[in-house]
C-alpha positions, -999 to 999 in steps of 0.1 A, spaced: -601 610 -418 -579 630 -401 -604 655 -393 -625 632 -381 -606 617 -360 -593 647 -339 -624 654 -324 -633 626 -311 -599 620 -295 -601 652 -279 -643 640 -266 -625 612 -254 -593 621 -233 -614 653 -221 -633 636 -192 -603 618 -176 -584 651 -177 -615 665 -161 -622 636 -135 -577 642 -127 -583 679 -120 -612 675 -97 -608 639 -76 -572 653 -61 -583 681 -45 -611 668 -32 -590 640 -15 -567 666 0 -601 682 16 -614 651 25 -583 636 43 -575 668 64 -610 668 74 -607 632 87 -571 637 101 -587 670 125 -618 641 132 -594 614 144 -575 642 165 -602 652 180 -616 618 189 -584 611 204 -583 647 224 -619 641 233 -612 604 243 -579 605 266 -595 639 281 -627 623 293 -602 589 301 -586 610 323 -612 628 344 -630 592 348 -598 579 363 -600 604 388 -635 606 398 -632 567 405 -597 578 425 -615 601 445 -644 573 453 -619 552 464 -605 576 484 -639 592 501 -640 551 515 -610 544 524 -621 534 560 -654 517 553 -655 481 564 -671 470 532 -644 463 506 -669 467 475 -690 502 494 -677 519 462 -700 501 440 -729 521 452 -717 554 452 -732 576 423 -695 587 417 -681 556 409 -705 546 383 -705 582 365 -668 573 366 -673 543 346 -693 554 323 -670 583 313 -642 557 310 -663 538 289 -671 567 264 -635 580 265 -621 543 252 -650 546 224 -640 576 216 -600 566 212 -614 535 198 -629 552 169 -605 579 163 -579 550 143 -607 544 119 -601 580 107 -564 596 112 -534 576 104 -518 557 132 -491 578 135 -508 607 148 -533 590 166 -505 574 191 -485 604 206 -518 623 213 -520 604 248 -500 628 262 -535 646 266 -545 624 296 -508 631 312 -518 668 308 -551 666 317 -543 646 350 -515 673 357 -542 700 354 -567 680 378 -544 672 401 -533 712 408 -565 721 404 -584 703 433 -551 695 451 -555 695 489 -526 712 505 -525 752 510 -498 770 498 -481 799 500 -481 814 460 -444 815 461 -448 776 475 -466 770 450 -451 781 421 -423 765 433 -439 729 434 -453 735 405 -434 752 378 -423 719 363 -455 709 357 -466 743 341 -438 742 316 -444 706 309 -479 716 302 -468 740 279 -440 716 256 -469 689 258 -495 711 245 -470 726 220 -458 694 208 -495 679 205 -502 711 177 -471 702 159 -479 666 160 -517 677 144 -503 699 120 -475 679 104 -490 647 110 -490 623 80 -517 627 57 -518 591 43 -554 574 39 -567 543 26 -598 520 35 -598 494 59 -608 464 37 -598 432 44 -576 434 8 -560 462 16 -549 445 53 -543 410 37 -514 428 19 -498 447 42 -498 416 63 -477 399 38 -455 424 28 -417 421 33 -411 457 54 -441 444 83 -426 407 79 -389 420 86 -403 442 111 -424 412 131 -389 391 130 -370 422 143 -398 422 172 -401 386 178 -366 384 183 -359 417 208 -389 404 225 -380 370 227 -345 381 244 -360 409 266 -383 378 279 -355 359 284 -335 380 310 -367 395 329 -381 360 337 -349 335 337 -320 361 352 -344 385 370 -336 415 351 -366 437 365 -353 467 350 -381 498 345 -366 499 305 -370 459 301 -406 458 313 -420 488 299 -401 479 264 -423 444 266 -451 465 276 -444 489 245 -437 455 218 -470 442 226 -484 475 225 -476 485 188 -491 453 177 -523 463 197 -525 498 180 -520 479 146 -548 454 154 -571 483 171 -571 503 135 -574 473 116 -608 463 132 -618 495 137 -615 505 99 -629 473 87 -661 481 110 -664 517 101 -660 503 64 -689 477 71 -709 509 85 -709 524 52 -719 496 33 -688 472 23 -694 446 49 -661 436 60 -670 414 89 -674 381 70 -636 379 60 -612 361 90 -586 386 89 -612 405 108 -615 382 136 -577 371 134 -570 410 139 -599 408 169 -583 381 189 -546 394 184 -561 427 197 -575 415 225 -547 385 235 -517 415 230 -540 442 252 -541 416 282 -505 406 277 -495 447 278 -516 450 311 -500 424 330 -468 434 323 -478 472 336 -495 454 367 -458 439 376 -442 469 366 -461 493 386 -459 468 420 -420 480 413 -417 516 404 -432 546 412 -462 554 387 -445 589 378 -419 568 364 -438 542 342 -458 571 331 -430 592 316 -407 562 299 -439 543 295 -453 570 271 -416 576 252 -412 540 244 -445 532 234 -449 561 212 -420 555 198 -425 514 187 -458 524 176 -452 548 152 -423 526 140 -451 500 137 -477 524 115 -451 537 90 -438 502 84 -475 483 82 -493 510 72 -467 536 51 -481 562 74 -452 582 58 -449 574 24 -451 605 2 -440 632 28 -426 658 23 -382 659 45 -400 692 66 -437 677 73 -416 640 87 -387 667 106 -417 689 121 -434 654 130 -403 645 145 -397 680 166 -434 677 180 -425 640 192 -395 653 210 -417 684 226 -445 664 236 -420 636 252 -398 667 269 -433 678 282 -444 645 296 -416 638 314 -414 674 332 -449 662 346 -443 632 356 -414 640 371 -429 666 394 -455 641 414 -450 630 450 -433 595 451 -458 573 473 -441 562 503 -445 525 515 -463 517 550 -432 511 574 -449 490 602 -419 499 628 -415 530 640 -390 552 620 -361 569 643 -342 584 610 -355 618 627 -344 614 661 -311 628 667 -288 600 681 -306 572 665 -291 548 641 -309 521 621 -297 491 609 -305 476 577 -310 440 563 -314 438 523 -329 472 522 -356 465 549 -353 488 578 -356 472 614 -359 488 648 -323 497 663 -310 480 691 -299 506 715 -291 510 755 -312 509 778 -341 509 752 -375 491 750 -378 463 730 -410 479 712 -412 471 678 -375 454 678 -370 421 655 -350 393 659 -314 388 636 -295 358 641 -269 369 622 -258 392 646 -239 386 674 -260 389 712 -251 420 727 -283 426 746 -302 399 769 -340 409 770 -352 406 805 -382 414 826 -380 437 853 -409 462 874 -405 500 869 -422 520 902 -434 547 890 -450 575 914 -488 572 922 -504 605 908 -540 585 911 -549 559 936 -527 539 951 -537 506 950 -530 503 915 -500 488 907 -472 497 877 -471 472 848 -440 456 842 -421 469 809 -393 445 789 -360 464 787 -329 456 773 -299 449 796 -262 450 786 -241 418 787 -208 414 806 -194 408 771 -201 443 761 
């Protein structure tokens, strides 16, 4: 009996030790292969984001003094712009389906990089080549950390992969980490809201922070619809369960949210600005968001999450060396500006600059402030000037200011 027995013991444990031996391998193939296809959709994605942004920019720009407002809509440019940025949002759109969230997020510093790189390539200005170094060496060696930082971030990104069912979302939905971590959010959020709306708190950290709240929640939803429809692609239809659509509409209710906070925000601050702190806080929520919903990070390795780490710091030291390097836009002053005339001083109520009274000066461009006390009385009085061209013409009467006996 005990003869007998052995071999089929051995006929039967045999295939599962076989089936061990070959699935994990095979896993590890298969999920570095789909981390470097996320990547790349992301890299391809932001890249082609990035040059559609501009070619639209430089439409705008080529009519800048047509009468027609909407003149850009039949311009070959503006549509070719378009249609990249519609392929470039696919293409990000379909990278979450693939690579963890975690690495999908910080690789948005390749549209930073690759609007640096247009921007010094087709830049308008001549410069000298020691000029331009100059103006530019920040933006070379931001370059250089962001494009350092986005290998590290490829390389030692988490390796963590599971489909996209509806199961699989129900339960990280429900589980305690994401349910802590939606409290901790509602509640920062709730207060954040609080003191930008009721005690007019417009700092650039307390809008882009909403900006960056809503945003994690829209990268959670964006990978949980695309995976379920990549999943139904294959076969498993996943579009019949209503966590799909529940994941849809909070994807799309948290992405319009997000953009009309950046609308406000950039109406405040510079663009350079909500860029660079933009990019460092949303990264940031967002992969705080993945590892907790998704356990981007569960069964790494201390050096692959410390390398991670380093290549998040890099690429957020890189971003803000670019940013940091563009031309602040300057506002349209409708009053002429005498800050360059020697002499000339210019007075200032709550930050808005108004045209100096001075003596004996015209009374171009000069507003009124009853506030202060009146020094000058405006009055109307010919100048003769000499005739250089017939002489029945006569001078034209200027307003000048004249002092007060007061004075």
């Amino acid at each position: 009996m005990e003869g007998g027995n052995g071999p089929n013991l051995q006929l039967q444990q045999l295939p599962l030790a076989t089936a061990a031996v070959s699935v994990q391998p095979h896993t590890d193939s298969f999920s570095y292969k789909e981390n470097l296809i996320g990547a790349l959709l992301a890299i391809f994605g932001h890249l082609v984001s990035s040059i559609a942004l501009n070619l639209q920019k430089y439409s705008h720009i080529r009519l800048a003094g047509s009468k027609d407002p909407r003149a850009y809509f039949r311009t070959k440019t503006w549509w070719c712009g378009l249609f990249l940025l519609v392929l470039g949002e696919l293409g990000v759109f379909s990278s979450y389906a693939f690579a963890p969230l975690s690495l999908i997020v910080p690789l948005s510093a390749v549209s930073v990089i690759a609007s640096a790189i247009i921007g010094i390539i087709f830049i308008k200005e001549k410069w000298k080549p020691k000029d331009f170094l100059r103006r530019y060496v920040l933006s070379f060696v931001g370059c250089g950390l962001a494009i350092v930082g986005t290998y590290l971030l490829i390389t030692f990104g988490p390796n963590s992969h599971e489909k996209m069912t509806a199961e699989n979302i129900t339960r990280h939905l429900v589980s305690w980490p994401f349910l802590l971590y939606m409290l901790v959010e509602i509640i920062i959020f709730c207060l954040l809201l609080y003191f930008y709306k009721e005690k007019n708190a417009n700092y650039i950290v307390i809008i882009l922070l909403l900006v960056a709240l809503l945003g994690s929640m829209t990268v959670v939803t964006v990978k949980a619809v695309a995976g379920m429809i990549v999943v139904s692609i294959q076969g498993n239809l996943q579009l019949d369960y209503p966590i799909f659509y529940i994941m849809l509409v909070c994807m799309i209710a948290t992405a319009i949210f997000q953009a009309t906070f950046l609308a406000q925000a950039s109406q405040l601050y510079d663009s350079s600005q909500i860029a660079s702190i933009g990019y460092i806080l949303s990264t940031t929520t967002a992969i705080t968001a993945g590892a907790t919903f998704y356990l981007d990070f569960t069964g790494e390795d201390v050096l692959h999450i410390c390398m991670f780490a380093l290549g998040c710091l890099i690429a957020f030291l890189g971003v803000f060396l670019i940013t940091r390097n563009r031309k602040k836009s300057v506002p349209f002053e409708p009053y002429i500006s005498m800050d360059a005339m020697p002499g000339m001083q210019n007075m200032h109520d709550k930050g808005i600059a108004v045209q100096p009274d001075l003596k004996a000066s015209f009374s171009y461009g000069a507003l009124e402030n009853n506030d202060m006390p009146e020094i000058y009385t405006p009055a109307t009085l010919p100048i003769v000037q000499e005739q250089h061209g017939s002489k029945g013409v006569s001078a034209p009467p200027y307003r000048v200011l004249e002092h007060s006996k007061r004075e």
